[in-house]
BALOBA-1460 file (C-alpha; in Angstrom, 3 decimals):
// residues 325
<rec num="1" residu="x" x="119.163" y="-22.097" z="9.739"/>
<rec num="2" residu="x" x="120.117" y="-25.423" z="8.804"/>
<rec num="3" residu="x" x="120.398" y="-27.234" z="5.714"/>
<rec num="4" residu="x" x="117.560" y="-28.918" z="3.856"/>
<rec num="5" residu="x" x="117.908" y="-32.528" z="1.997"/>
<rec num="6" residu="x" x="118.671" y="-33.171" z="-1.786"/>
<rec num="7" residu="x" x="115.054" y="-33.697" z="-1.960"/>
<rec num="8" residu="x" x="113.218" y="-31.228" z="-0.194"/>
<rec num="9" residu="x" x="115.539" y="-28.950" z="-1.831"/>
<rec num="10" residu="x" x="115.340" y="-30.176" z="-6.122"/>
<rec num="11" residu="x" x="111.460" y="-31.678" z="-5.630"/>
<rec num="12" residu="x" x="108.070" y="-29.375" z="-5.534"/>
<rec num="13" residu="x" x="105.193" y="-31.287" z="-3.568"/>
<rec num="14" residu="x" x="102.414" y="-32.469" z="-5.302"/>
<rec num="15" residu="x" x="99.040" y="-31.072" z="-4.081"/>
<rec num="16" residu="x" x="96.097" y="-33.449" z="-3.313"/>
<rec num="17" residu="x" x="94.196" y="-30.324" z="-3.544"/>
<rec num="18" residu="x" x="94.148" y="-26.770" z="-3.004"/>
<rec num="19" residu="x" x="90.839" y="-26.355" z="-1.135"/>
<rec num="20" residu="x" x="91.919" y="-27.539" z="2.790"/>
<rec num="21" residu="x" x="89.659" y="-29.856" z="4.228"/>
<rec num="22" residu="x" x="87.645" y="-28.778" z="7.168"/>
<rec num="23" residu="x" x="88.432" y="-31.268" z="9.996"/>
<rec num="24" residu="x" x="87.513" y="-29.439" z="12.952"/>
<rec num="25" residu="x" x="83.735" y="-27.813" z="12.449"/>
<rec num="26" residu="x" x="80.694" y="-30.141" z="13.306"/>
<rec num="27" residu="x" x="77.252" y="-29.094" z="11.532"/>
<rec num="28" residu="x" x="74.622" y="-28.135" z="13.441"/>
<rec num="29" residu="x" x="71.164" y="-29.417" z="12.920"/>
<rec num="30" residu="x" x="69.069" y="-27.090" z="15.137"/>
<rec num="31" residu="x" x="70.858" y="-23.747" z="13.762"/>
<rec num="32" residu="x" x="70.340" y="-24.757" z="10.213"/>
<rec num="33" residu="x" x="66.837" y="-25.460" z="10.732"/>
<rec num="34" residu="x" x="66.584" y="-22.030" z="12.667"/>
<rec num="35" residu="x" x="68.423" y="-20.407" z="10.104"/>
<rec num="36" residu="x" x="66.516" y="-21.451" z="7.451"/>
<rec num="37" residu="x" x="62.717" y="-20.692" z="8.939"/>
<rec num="38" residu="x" x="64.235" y="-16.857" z="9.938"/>
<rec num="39" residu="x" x="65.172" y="-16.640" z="6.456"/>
<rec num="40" residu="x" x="61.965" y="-17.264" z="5.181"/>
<rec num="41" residu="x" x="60.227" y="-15.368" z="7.961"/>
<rec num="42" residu="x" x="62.517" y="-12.493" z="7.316"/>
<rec num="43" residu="x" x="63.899" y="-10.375" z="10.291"/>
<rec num="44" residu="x" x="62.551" y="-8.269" z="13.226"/>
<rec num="45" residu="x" x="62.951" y="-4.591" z="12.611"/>
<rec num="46" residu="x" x="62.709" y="-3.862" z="16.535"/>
<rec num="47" residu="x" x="60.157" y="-0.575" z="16.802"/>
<rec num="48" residu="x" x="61.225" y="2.489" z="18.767"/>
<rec num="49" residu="x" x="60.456" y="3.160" z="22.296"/>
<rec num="50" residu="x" x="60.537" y="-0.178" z="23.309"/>
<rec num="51" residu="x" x="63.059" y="0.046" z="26.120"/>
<rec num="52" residu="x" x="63.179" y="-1.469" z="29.586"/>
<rec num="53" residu="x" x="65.477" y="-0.935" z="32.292"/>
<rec num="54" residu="x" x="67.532" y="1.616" z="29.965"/>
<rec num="55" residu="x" x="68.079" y="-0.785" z="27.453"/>
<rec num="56" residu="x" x="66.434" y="-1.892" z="23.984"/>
<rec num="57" residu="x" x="64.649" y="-5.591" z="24.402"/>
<rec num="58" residu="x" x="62.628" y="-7.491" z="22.202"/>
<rec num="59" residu="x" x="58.778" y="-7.784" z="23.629"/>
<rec num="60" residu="x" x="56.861" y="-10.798" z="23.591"/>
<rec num="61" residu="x" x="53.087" y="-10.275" z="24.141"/>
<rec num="62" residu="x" x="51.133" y="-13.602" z="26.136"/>
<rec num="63" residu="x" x="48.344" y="-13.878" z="26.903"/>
<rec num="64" residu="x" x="48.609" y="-15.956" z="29.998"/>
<rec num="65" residu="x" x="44.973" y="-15.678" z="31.987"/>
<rec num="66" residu="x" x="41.175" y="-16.576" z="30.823"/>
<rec num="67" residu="x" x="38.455" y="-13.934" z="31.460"/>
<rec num="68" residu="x" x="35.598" y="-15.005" z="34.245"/>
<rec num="69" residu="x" x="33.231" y="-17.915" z="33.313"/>
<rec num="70" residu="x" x="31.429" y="-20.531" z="34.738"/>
<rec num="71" residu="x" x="27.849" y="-21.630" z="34.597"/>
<rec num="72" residu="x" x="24.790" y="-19.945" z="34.390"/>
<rec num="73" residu="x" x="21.487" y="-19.622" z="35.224"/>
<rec num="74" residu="x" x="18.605" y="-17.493" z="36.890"/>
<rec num="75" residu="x" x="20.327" y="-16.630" z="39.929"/>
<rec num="76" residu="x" x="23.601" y="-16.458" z="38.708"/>
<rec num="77" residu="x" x="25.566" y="-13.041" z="39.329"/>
<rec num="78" residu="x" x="28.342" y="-12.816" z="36.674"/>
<rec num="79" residu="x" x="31.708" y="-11.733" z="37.952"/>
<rec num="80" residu="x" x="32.858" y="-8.211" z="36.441"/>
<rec num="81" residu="x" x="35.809" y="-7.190" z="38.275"/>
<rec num="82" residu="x" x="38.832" y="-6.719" z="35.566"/>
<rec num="83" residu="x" x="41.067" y="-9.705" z="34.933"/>
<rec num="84" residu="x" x="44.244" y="-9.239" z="33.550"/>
<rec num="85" residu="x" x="45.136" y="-11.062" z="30.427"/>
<rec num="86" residu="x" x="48.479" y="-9.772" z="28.725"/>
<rec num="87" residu="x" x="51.909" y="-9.675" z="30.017"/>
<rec num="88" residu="x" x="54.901" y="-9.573" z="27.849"/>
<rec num="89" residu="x" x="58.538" y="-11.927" z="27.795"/>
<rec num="90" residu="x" x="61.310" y="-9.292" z="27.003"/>
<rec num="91" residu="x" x="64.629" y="-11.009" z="25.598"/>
<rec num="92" residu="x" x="67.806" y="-8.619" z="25.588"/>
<rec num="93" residu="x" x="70.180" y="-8.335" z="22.265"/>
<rec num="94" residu="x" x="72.710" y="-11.118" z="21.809"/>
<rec num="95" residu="x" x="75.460" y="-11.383" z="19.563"/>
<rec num="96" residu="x" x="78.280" y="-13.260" z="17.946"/>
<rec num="97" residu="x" x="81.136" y="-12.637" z="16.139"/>
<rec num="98" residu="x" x="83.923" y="-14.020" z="14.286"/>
<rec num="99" residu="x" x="87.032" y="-12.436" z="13.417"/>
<rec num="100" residu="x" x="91.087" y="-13.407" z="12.192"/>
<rec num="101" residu="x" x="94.003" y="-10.838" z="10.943"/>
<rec num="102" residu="x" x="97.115" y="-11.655" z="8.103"/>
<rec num="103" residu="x" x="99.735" y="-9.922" z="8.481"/>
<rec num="104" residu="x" x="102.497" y="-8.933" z="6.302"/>
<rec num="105" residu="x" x="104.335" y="-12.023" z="5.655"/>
<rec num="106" residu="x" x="100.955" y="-13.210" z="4.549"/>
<rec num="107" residu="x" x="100.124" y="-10.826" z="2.107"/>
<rec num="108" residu="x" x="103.904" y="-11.115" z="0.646"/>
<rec num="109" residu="x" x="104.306" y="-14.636" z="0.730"/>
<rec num="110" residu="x" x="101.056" y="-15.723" z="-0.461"/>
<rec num="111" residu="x" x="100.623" y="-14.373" z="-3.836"/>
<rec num="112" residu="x" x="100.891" y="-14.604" z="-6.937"/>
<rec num="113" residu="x" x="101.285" y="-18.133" z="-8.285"/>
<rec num="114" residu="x" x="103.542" y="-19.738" z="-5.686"/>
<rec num="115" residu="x" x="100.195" y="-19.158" z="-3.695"/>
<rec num="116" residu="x" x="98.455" y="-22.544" z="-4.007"/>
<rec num="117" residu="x" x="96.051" y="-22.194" z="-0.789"/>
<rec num="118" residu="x" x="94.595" y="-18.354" z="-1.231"/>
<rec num="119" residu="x" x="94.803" y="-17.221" z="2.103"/>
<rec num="120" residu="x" x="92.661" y="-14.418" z="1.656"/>
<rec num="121" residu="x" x="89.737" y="-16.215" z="0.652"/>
<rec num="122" residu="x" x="90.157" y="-19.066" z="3.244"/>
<rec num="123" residu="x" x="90.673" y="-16.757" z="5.641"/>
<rec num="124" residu="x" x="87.014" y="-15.405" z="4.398"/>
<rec num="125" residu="x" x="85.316" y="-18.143" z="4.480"/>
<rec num="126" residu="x" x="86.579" y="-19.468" z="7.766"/>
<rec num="127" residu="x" x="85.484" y="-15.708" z="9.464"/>
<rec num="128" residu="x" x="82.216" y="-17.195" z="8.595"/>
<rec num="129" residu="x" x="81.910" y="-20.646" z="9.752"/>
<rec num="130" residu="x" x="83.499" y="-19.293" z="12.707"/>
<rec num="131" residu="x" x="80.875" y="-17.233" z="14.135"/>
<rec num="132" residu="x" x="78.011" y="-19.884" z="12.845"/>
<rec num="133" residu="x" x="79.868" y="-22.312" z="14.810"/>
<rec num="134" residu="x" x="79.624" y="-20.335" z="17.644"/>
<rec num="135" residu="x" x="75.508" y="-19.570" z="17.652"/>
<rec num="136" residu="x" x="75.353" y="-23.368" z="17.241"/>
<rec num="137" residu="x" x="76.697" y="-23.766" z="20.586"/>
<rec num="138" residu="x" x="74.995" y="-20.726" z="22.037"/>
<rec num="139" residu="x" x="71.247" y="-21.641" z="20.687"/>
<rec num="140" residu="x" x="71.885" y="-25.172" z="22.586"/>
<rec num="141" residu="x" x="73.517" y="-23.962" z="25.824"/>
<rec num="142" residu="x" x="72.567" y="-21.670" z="28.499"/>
<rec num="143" residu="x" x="73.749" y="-18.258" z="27.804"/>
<rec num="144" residu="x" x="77.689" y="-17.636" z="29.470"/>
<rec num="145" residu="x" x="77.399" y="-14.151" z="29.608"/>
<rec num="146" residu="x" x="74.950" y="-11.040" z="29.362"/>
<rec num="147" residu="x" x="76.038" y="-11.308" z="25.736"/>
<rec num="148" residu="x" x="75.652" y="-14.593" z="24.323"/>
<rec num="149" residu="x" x="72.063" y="-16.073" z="23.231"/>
<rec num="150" residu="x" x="69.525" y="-17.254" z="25.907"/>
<rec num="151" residu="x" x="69.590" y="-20.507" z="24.399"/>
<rec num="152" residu="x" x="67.795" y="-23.954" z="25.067"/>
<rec num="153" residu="x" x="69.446" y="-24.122" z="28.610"/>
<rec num="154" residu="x" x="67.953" y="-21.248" z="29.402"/>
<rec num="155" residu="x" x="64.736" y="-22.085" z="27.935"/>
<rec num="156" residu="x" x="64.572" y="-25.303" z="30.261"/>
<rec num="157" residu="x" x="66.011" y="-24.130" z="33.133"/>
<rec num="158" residu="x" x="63.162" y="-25.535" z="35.616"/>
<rec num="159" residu="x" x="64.635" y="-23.090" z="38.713"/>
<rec num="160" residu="x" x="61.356" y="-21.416" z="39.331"/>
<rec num="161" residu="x" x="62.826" y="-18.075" z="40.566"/>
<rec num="162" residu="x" x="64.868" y="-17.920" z="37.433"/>
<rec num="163" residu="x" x="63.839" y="-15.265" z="34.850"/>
<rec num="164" residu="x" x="63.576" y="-16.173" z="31.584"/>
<rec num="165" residu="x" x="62.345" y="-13.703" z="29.239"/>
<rec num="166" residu="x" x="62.272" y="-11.308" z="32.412"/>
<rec num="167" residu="x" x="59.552" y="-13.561" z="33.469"/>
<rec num="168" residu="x" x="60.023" y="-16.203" z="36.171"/>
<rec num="169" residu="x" x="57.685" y="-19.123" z="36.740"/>
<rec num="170" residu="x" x="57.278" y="-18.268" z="40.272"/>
<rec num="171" residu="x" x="55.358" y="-15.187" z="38.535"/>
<rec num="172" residu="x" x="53.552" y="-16.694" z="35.752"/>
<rec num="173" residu="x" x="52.793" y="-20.858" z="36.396"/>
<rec num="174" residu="x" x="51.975" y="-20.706" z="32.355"/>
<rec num="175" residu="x" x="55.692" y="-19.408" z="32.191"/>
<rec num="176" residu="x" x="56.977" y="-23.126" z="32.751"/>
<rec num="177" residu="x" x="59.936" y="-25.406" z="31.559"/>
<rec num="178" residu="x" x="59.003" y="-29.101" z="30.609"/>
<rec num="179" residu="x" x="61.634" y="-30.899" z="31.289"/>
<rec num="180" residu="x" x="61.463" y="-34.909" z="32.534"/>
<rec num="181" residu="x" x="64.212" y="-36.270" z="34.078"/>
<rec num="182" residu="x" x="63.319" y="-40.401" z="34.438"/>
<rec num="183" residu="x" x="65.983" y="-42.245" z="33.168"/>
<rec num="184" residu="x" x="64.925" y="-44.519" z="31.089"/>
<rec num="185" residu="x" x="65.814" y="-46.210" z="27.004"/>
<rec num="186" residu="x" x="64.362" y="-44.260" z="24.290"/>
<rec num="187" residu="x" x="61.046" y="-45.837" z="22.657"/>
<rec num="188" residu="x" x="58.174" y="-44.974" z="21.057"/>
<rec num="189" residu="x" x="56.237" y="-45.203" z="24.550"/>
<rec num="190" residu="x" x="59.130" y="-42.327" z="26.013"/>
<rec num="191" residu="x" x="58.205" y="-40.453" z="22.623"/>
<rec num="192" residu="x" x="54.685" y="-40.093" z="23.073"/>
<rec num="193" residu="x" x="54.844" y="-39.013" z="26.918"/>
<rec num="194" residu="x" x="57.053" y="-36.718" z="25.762"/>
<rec num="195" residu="x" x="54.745" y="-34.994" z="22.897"/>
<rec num="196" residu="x" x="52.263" y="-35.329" z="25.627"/>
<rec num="197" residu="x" x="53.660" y="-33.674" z="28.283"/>
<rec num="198" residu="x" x="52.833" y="-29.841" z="26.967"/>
<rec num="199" residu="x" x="49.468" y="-30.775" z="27.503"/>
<rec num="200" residu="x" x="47.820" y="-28.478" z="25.602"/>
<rec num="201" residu="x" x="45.544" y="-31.522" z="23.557"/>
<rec num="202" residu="x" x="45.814" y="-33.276" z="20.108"/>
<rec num="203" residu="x" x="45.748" y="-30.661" z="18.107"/>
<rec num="204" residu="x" x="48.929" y="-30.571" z="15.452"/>
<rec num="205" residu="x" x="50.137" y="-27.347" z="16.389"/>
<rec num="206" residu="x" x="50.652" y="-27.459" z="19.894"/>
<rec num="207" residu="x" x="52.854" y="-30.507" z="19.662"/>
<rec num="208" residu="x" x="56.434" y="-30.998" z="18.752"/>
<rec num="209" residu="x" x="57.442" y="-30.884" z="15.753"/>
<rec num="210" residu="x" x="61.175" y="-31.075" z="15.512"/>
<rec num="211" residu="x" x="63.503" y="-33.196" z="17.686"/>
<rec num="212" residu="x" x="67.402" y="-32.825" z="18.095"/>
<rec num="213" residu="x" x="69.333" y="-35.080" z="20.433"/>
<rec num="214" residu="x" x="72.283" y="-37.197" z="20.207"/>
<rec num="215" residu="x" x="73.526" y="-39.907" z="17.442"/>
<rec num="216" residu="x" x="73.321" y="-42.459" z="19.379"/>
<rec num="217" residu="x" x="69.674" y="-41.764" z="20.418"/>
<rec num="218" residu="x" x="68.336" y="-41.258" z="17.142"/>
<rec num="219" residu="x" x="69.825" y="-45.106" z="16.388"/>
<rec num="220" residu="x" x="68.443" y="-45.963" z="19.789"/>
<rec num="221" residu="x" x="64.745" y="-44.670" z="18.456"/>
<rec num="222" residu="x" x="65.355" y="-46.177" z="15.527"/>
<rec num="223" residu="x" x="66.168" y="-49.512" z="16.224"/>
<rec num="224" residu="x" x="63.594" y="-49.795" z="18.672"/>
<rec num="225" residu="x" x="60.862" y="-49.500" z="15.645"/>
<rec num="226" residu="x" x="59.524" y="-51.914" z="13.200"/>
<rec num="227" residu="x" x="61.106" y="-51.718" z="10.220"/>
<rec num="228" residu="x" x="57.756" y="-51.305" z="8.547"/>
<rec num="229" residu="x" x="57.327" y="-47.578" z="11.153"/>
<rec num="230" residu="x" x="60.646" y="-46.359" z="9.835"/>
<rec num="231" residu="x" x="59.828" y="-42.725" z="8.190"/>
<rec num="232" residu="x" x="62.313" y="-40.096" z="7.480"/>
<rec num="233" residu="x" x="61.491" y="-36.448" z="6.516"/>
<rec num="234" residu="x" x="62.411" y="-36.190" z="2.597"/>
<rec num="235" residu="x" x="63.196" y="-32.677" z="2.543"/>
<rec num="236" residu="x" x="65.971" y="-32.825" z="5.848"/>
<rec num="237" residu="x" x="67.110" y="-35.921" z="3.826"/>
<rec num="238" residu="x" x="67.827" y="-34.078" z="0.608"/>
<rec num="239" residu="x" x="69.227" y="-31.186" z="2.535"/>
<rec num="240" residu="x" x="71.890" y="-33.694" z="3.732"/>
<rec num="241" residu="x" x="70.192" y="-34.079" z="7.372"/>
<rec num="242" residu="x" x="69.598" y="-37.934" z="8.378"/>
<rec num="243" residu="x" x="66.368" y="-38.329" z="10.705"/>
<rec num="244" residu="x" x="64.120" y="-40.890" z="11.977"/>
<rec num="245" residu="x" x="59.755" y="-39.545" z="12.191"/>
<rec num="246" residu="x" x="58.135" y="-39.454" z="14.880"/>
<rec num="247" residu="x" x="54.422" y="-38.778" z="14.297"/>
<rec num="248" residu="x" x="55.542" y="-36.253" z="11.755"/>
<rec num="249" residu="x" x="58.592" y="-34.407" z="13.299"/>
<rec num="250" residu="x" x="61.968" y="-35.399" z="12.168"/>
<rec num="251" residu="x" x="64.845" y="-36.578" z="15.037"/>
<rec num="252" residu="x" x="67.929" y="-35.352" z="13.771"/>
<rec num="253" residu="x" x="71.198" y="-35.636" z="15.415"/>
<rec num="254" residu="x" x="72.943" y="-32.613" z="16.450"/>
<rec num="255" residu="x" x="76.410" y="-32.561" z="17.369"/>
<rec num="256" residu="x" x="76.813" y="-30.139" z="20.111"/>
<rec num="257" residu="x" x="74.367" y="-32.560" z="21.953"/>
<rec num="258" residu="x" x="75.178" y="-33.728" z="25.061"/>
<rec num="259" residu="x" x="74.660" y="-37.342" z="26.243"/>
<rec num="260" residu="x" x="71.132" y="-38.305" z="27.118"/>
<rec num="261" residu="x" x="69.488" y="-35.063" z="26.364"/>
<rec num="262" residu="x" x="66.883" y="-34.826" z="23.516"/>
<rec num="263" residu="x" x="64.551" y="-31.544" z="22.983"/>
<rec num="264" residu="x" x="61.471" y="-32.056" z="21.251"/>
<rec num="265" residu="x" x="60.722" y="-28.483" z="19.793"/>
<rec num="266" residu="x" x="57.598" y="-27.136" z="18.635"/>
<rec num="267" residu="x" x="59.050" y="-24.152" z="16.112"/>
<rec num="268" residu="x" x="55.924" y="-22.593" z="15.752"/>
<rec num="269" residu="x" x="56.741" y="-20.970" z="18.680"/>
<rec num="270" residu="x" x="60.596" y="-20.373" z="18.729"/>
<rec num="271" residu="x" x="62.454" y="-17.782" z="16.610"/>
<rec num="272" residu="x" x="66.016" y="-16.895" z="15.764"/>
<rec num="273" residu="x" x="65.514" y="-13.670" z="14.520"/>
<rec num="274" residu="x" x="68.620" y="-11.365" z="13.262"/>
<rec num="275" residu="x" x="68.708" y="-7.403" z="13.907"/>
<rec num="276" residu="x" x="68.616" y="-5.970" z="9.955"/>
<rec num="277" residu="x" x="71.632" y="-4.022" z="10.160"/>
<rec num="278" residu="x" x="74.302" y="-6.668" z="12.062"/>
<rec num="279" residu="x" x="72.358" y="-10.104" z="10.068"/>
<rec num="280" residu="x" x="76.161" y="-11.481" z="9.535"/>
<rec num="281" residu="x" x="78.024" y="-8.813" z="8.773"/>
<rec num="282" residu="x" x="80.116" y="-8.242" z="5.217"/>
<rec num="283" residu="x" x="83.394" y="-8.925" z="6.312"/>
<rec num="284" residu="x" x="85.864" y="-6.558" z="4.864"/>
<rec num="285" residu="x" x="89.694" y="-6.390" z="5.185"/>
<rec num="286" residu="x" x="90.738" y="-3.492" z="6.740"/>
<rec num="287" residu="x" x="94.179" y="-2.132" z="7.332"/>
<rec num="288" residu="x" x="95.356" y="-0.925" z="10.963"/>
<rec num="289" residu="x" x="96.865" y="2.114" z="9.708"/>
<rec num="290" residu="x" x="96.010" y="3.528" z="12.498"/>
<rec num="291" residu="x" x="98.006" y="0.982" z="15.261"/>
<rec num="292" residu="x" x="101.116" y="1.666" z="12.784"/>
<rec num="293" residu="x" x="100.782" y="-1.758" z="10.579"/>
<rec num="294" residu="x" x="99.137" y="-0.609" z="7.659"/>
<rec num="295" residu="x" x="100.440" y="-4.157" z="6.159"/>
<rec num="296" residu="x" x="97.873" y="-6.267" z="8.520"/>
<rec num="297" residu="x" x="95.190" y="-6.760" z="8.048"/>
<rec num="298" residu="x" x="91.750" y="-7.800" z="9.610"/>
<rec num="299" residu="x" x="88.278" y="-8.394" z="8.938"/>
<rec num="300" residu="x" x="85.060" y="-9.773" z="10.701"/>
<rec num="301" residu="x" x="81.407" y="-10.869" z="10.613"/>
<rec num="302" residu="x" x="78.835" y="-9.614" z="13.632"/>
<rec num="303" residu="x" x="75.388" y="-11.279" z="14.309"/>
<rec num="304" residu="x" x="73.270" y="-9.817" z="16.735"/>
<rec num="305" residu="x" x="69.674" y="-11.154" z="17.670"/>
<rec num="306" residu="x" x="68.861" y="-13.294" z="20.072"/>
<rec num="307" residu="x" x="66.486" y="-16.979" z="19.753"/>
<rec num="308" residu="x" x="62.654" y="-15.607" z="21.073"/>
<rec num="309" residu="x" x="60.334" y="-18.262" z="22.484"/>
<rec num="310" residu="x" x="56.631" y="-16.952" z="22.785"/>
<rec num="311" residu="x" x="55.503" y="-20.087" z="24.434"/>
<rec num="312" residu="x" x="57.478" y="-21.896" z="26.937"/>
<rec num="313" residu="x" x="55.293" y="-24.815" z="27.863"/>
<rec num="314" residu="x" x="55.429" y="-26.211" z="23.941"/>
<rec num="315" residu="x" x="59.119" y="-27.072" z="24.111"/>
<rec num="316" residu="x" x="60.014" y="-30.429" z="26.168"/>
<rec num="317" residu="x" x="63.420" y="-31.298" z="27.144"/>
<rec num="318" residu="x" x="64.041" y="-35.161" z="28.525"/>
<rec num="319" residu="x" x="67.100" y="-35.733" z="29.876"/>
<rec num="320" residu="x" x="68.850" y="-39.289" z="31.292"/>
<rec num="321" residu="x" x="67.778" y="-41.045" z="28.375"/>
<rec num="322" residu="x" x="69.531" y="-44.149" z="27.305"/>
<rec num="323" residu="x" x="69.691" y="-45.992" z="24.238"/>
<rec num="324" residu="x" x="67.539" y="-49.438" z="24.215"/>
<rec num="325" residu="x" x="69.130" y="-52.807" z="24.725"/>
């Protein structure tokens, strides 16, 4: 080892501060809006005997078909053959995790009050962020693997064969994906084909109600408004959460976003919804005594749960948007 300077070796360094700033983890619009409403909602406590294939699922009950009408008069012979009118979307258990170790140099070296930055508790605290970094790019992507959250790509996947929910269009029309793909600049005109295009009428609850797409699309909407039809949603605002209204539902930026893509959600029918015994996980350091290093040590948060959807046709995703000139 070689020798240090005069200075390095005769001068402590003065500390800006002793809480590390966080230069790598992007917020999430979407999953803190999700969070929040399952909070409030409180969790799913999945019932027993609900199994399919040989493995627990979460059901979904829709009613997908109208009984027999039609007109009617003196000669009229009503239909009375059984109709079916229930099905059910099943959704298999997701999960996330995050997880990090200190070993014994750690836990020798960083203590006492040469210990500016407490590892321990930063360590903590990242485990955390960690695995809520991780749902907020699960919730918005397709799921990678039989473990990760059937998120929005999944949700808009317009392959008709394609289950989603263990349903497939091809199976149920009502079982659909709105997604337009025109390219074309963001306007109020694009807005309102989109919150038309679940088609399900005027009423308030069947249309969209919050929007997440990129930063520069939110400007885009915004700039192509009157200043005098500029509304923001106080309580995203005071939350920290810039947004621009659109006939009542905020459009909020989101990060993991990608370019041209905007979702206009109706959350009256989509759930993140935690299993009661893994809803994040205590994370606790724990020795591995057992692998012979009883002087590392590890710890970890687990989610498992999975985002439920219990009406398909009031989400609409438009991609190849642009930003007006």
């Amino acid at each position: 080892m070689g020798l240090i300077d005069q200075l390095n070796a005769a001068t402590e360094y003065y500390w800006l501060q002793v809480e590390p700033e966080d230069i790598l983890n992007k917020a999430s619009a979407l999953l803190w809006k999700l969070m929040d409403k399952a909070i409030r909602l409180g969790n799913w406590e999945i019932q027993p005997g609900e199994t399919v294939d040989g493995g627990l699922m979460v059901k979904v009950a829709l009613e997908y078909q109208l009984s027999h009408h039609g007109s009617y008069g003196k000669d009229t012979v009503i239909e009375q053959s059984k109709k079916k009118l229930v099905d059910a979307a099943r959704f298999r258990w997701a999960g996330a995790y995050g997880a990090n170790t200190l070993n014994l140099d750690d836990l020798t070296q960083n203590s006492g009050d040469e210990a500016v930055v407490r590892l321990t508790k930063l360590y903590m605290a990242n485990i955390k962020k960690a695995v809520r970094v991780d749902m907020a790019q699960q919730v918005i992507a397709a799921a990678a693997d039989d473990d990760s959250i059937n998120g929005l790509g999944d949700l808009f996947n317009t392959t008709t064969s394609t289950e989603y929910g263990s349903i497939a269009e091809d199976d149920m029309p009502q079982w659909k994906a709105n997604v337009i793909t025109d390219a074309e600049a963001i306007s109020f005109a694009v807005m309102q084909k989109i919150f038309r295009q679940p088609g399900f009428g005027g009423y308030a609850g069947t249309r969209p109600n919050f929007c997440c797409t990129t930063e520069v699309l939110v400007d885009g909407y915004e700039r192509s408004l009157h200043p005098q039809q500029r509304y923001k949603e106080g309580a995203m605002v005071e939350a920290g959460w810039d947004n621009i209204l659109h006939k009542g539902a905020p459009i909020v930026a989101d990060p993991y976003y990608s370019a041209g893509v905007l979702d206009a959600l109706n959350l009256n029918f989509l759930y993140l919804r935690s299993h009661k015994d893994y809803n994040f996980t205590t994370p606790e350091w724990v020795a591995k005594k057992e692998g012979g290093q009883p002087d590392t040590i590890t710890a970890n948060t687990r989610w498992r749960g999975n985002l439920f959807c219990t009406n398909r046709q009031m989400h609409v995703r438009h991609t190849n948007l642009t930003e007006p000139s």
